[in-house]
N, CA, C and O atoms as a DFTB+ gen file, in Angstrom:
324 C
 N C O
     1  1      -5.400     -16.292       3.011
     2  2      -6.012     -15.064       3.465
     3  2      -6.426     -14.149       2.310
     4  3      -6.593     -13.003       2.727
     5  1      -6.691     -14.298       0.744
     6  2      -7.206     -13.804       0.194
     7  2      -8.288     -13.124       0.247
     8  3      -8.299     -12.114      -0.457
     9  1      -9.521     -13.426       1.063
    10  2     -10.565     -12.931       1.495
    11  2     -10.210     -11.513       2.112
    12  3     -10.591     -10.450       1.622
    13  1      -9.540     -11.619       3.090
    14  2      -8.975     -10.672       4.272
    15  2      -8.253      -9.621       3.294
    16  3      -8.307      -8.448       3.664
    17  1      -7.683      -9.858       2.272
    18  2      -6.805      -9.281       1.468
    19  2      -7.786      -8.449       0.373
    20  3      -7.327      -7.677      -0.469
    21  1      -8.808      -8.663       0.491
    22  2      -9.709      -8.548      -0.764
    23  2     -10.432      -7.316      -0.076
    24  3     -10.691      -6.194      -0.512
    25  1     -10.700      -8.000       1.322
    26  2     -11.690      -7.150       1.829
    27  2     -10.907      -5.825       1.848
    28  3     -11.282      -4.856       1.188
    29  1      -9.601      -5.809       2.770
    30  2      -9.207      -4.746       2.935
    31  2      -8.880      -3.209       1.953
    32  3      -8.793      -2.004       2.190
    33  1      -8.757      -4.261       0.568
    34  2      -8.221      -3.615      -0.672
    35  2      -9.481      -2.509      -1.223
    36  3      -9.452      -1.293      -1.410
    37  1     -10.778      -3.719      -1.412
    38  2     -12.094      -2.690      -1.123
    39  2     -12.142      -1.628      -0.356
    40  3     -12.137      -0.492      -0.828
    41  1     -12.193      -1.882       0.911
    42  2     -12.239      -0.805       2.010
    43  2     -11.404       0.406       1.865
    44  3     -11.935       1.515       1.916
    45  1     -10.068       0.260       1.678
    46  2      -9.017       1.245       1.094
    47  2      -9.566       1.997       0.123
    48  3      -9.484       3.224       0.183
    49  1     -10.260       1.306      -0.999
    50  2     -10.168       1.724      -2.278
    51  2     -11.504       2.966      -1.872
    52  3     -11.385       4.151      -2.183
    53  1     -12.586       2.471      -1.227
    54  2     -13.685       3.156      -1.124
    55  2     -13.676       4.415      -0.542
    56  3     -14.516       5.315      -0.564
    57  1     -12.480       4.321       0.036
    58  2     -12.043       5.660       1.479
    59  2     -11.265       6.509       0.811
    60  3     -11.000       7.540       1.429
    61  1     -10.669       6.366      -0.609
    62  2      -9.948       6.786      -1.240
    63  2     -10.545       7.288      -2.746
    64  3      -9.905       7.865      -3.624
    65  1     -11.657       6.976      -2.765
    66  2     -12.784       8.015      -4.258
    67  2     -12.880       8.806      -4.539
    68  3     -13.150       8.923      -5.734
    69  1     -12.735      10.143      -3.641
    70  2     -12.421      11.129      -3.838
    71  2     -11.131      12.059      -4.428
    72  3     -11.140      13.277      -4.603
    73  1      -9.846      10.964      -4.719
    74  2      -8.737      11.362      -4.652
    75  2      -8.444      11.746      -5.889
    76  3      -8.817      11.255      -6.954
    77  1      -7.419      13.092      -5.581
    78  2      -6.867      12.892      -7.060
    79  2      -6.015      12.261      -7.796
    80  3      -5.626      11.367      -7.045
    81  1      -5.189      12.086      -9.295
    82  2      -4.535      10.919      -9.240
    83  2      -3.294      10.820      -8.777
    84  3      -2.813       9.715      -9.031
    85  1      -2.429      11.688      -8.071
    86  2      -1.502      12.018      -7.511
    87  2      -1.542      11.545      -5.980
    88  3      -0.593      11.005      -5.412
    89  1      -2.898      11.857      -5.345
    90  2      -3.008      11.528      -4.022
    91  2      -3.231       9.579      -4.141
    92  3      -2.659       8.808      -3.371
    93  1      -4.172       9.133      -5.269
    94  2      -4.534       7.705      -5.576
    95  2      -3.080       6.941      -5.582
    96  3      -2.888       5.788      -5.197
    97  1      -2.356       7.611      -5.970
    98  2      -0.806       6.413      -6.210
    99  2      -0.377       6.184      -5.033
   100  3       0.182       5.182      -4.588
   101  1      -0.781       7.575      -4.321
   102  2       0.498       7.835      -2.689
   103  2      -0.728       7.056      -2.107
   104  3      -0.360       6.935      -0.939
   105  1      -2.098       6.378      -2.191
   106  2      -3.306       5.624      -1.631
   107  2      -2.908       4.802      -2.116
   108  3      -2.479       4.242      -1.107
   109  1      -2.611       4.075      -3.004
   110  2      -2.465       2.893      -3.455
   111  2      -1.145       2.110      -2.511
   112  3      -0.967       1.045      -1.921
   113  1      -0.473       3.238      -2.767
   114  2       0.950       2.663      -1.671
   115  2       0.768       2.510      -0.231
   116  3       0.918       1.346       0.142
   117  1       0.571       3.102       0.411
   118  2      -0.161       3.400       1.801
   119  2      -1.130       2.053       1.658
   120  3      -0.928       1.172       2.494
   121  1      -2.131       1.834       0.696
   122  2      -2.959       0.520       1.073
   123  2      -1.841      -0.752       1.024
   124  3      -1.644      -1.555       1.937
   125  1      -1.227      -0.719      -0.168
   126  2      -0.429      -1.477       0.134
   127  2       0.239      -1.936       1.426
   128  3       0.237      -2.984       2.071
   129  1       0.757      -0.849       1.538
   130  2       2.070      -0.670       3.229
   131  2       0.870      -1.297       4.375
   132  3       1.257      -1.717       5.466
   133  1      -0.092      -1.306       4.134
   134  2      -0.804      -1.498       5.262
   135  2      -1.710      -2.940       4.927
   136  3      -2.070      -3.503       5.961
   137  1      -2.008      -3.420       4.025
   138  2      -2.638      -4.629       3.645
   139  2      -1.066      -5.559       4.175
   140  3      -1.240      -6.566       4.862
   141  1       0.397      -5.141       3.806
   142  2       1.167      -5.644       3.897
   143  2       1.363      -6.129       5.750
   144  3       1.371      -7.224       6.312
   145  1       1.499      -4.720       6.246
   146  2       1.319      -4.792       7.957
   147  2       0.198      -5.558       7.999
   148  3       0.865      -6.592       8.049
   149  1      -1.008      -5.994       8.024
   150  2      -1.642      -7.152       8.228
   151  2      -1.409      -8.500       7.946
   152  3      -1.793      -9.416       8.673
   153  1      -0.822      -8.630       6.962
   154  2      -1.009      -9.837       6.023
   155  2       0.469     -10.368       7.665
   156  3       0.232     -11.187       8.553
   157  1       1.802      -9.560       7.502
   158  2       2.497      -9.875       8.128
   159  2       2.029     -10.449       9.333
   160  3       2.352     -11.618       9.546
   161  1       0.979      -9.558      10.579
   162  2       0.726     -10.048      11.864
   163  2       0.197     -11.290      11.681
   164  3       0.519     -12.237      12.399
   165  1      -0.713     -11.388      10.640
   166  2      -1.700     -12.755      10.479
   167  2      -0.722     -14.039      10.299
   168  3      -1.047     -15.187      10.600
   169  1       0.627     -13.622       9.716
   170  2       1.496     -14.559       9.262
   171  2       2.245     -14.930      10.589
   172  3       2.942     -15.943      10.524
   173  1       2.207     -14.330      11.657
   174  2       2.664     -14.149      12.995
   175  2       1.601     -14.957      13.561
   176  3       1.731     -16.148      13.843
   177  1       0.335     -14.138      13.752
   178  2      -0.514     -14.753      14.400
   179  2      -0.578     -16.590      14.109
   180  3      -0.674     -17.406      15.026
   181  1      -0.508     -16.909      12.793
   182  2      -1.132     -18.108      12.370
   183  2      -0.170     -18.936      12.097
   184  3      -0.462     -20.047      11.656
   185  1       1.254     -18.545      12.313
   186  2       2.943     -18.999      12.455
   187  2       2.958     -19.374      10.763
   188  3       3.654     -20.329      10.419
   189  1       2.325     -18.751       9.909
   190  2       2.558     -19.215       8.513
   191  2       3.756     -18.215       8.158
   192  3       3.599     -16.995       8.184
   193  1       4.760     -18.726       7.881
   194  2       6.081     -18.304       7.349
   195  2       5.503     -17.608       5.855
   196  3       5.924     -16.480       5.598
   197  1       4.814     -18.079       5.145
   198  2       4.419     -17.780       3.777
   199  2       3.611     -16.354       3.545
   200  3       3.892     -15.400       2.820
   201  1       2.411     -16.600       4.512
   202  2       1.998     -15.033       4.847
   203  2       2.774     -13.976       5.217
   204  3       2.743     -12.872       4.673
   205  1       3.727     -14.405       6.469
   206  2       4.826     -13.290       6.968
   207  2       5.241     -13.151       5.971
   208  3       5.150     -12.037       5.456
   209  1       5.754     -14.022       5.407
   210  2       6.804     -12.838       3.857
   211  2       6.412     -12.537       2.465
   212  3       7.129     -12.302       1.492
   213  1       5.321     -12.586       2.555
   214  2       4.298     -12.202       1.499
   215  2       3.726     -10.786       2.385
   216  3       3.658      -9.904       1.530
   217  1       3.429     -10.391       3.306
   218  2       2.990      -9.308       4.074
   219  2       4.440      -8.401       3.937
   220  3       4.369      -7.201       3.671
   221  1       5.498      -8.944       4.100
   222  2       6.643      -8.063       4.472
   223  2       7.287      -7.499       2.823
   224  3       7.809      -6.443       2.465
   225  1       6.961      -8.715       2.141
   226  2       7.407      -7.929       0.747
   227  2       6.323      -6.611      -0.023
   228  3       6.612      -5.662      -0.752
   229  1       4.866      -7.147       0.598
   230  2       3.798      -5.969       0.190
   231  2       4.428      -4.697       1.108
   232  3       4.734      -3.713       0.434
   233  1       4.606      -4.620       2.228
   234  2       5.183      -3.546       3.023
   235  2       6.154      -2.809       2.165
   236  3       6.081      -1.604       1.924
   237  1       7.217      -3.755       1.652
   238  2       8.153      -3.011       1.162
   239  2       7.773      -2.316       0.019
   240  3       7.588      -1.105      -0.100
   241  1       7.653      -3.400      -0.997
   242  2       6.904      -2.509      -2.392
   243  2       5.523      -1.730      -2.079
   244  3       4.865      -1.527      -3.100
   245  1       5.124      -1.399      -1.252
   246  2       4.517      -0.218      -0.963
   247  2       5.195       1.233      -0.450
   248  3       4.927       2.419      -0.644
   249  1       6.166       0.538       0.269
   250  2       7.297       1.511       0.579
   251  2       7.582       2.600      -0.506
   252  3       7.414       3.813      -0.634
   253  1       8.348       1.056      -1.571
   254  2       9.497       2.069      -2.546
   255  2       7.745       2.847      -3.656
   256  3       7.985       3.955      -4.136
   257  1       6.810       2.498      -3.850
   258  2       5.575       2.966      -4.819
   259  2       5.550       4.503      -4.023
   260  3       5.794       5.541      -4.638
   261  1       5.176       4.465      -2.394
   262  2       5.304       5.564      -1.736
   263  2       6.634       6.646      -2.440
   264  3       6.576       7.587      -3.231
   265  1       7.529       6.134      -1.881
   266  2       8.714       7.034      -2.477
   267  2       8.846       7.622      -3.935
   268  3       9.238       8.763      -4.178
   269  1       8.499       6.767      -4.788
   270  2       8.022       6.993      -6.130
   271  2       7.131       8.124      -6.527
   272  3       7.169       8.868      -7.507
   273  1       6.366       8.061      -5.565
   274  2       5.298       9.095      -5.882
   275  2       5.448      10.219      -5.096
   276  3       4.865      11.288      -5.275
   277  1       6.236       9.961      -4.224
   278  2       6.831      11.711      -3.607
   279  2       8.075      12.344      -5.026
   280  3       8.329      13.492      -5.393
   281  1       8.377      11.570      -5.299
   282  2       9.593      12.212      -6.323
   283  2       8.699      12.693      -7.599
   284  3       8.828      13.752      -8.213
   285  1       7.641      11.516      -7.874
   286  2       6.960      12.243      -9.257
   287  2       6.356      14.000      -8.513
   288  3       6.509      15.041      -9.152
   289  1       5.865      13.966      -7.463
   290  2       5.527      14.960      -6.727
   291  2       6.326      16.435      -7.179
   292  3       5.936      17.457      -7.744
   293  1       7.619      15.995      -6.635
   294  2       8.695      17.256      -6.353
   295  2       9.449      17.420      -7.473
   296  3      10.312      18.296      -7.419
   297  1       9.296      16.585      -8.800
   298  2       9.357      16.876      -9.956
   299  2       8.160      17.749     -10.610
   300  3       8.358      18.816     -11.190
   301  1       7.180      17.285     -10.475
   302  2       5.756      18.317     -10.941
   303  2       5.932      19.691     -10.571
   304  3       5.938      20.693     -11.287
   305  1       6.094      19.553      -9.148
   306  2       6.214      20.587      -8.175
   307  2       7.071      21.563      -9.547
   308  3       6.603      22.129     -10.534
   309  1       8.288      21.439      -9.110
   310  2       9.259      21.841      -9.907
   311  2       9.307      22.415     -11.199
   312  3       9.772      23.466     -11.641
   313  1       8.682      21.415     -11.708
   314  2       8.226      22.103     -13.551
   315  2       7.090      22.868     -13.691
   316  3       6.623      23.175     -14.788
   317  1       6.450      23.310     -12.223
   318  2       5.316      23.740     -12.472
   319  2       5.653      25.649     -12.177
   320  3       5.180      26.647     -12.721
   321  1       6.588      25.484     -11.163
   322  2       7.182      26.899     -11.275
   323  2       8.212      27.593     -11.915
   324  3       8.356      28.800     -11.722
């Protein structure tokens, strides 16, 4: 499913040009978390064990990138007042 994976990553990326680079990381994760939620159903849909957990590990490490970038957040935040 590279194709599917490719496409989506484009699509994300294009919807996300405007961003700044703070909002781009917390986009990058979010595309992730969500290229991941696909990759998983397709791995469902198509009973490929390999996709499912290749979808479920993108989910996650999109997860913890998400979390990452709320903390760089509320650190900035922080040093900024």
């Amino acid at each position: 499913m590279p194709s599917l994976r490719l496409a989506l990553v484009a699509t994300l990326a294009l919807a996300g040009a405007g961003l700044t680079a703070c909002d781009r990381s917390h986009e990058s994760a979010a595309s992730q978390k969500a290229i991941g939620h696909v990759e998983s159903a397709a791995g469902d849909l198509t009973g490929s064990d390999k996709l499912k957990a290749q979808g479920k590990h993108d989910e996650v490490v999109g997860g913890v990138k998400s979390a990452v970038g709320d903390v760089k957040d509320t650190v900035k935040d922080a040093v900024q007042k």
